[in-house]
N, C-alpha and C positions, 0 to 999 in steps of 0.2 A: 743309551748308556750314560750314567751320569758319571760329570767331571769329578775327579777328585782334590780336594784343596793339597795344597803341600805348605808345609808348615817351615814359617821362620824361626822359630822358638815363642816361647813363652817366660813372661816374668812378671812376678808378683813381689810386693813388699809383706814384708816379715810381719806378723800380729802382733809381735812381741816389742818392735819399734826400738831396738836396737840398734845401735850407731857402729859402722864400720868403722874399726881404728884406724883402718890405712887411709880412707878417702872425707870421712869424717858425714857419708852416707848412712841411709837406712838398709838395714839389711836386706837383701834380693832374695828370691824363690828362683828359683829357675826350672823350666822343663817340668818332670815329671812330678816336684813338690810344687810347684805354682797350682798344676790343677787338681794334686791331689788335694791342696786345702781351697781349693773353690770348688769343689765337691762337695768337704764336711760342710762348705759356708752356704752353701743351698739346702744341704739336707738340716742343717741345725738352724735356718734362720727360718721363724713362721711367717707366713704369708701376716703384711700389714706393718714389718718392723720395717722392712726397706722404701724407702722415700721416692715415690714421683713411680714405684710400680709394686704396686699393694698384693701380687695375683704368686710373687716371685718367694721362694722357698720350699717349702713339706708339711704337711701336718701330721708328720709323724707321732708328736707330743700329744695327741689327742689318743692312740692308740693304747701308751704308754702305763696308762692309767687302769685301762681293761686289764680284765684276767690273761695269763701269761696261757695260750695258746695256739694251735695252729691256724687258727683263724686268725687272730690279733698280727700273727706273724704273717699272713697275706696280705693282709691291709697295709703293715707296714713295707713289705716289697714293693705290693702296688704303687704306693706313695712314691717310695725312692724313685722305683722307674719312672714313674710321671715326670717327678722333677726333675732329673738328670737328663731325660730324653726333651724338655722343654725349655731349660736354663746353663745345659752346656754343652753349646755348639762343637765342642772341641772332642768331644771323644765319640765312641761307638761301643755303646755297653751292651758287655756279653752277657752280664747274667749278675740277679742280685740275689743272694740268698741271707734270709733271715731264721736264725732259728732259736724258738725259744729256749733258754739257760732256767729252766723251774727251779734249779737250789738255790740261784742269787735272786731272783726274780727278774730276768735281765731276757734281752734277746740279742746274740751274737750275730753281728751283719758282718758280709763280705761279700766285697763290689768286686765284679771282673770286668777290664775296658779297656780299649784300645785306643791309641791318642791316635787324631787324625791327622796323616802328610808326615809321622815321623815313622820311621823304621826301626821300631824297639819291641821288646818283647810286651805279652800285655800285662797291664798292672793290676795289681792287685790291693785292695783298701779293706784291713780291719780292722772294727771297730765294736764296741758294746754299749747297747741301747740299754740305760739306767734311769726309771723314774724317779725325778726329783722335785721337790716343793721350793 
């Protein structure tokens, strides 16, 4: 039976680089918005943009560009869960569904996961895949 880690928290700095007025710090993520945006930062970063481990992100962007189906839309599940099962130790993903939006030409993702070692309900990530130049 395998051990379960138990979690101290988690914290991440703000993308937006934003100075705290009280301490004259960067603004913090905490918990459950630290990993929700190192989530987006796996799924939206291509493999080759991160330095010193080239293998690390999704190639979702490659799907993006194909016709808006349910195929395109597996590929892009598949991707996610590769990535997220490879590059974030911290959760246990229930389930990713994708599905294609044909009026905007878009596919609606929504991530279910559970943070490991904390005792919260599980979370929930959505978001809309938009080809762009």
């Amino acid at each position: 039976m395998p051990l379960e880690r138990v979690s101290q928290g988690f914290k991440d700095i703000s993308m937006t680089f934003q100075y705290n007025p009280l301490n004259n710090d960067l603004v913090a993520l905490k918990n459950e918005s630290a990993i929700a945006r190192s989530i987006r930062n796996i799924i939206f970063t291509l493999p080759g943009e991160k330095f010193f481990n080239p293998n690390f992100g999704s190639r979702i962007s490659r799907s993006l560009f194909e016709n808006i189906d349910e195929f395109s839309a597996s590929t892009i599940r598949d991707e996610i869960d590769s990535s997220l099962r490879n590059y974030e130790p911290r959760i246990i993903l229930d389930s990713v569904v994708a599905n294609p939006n044909y009026d905007n030409n878009a596919f609606d993702v929504i991530i279910s996961y559970r943070i490991v070692g904390v005792d919260i309900p599980t979370q929930r990530l959505e978001f809309v895949l938009l080809p762009t130049r």
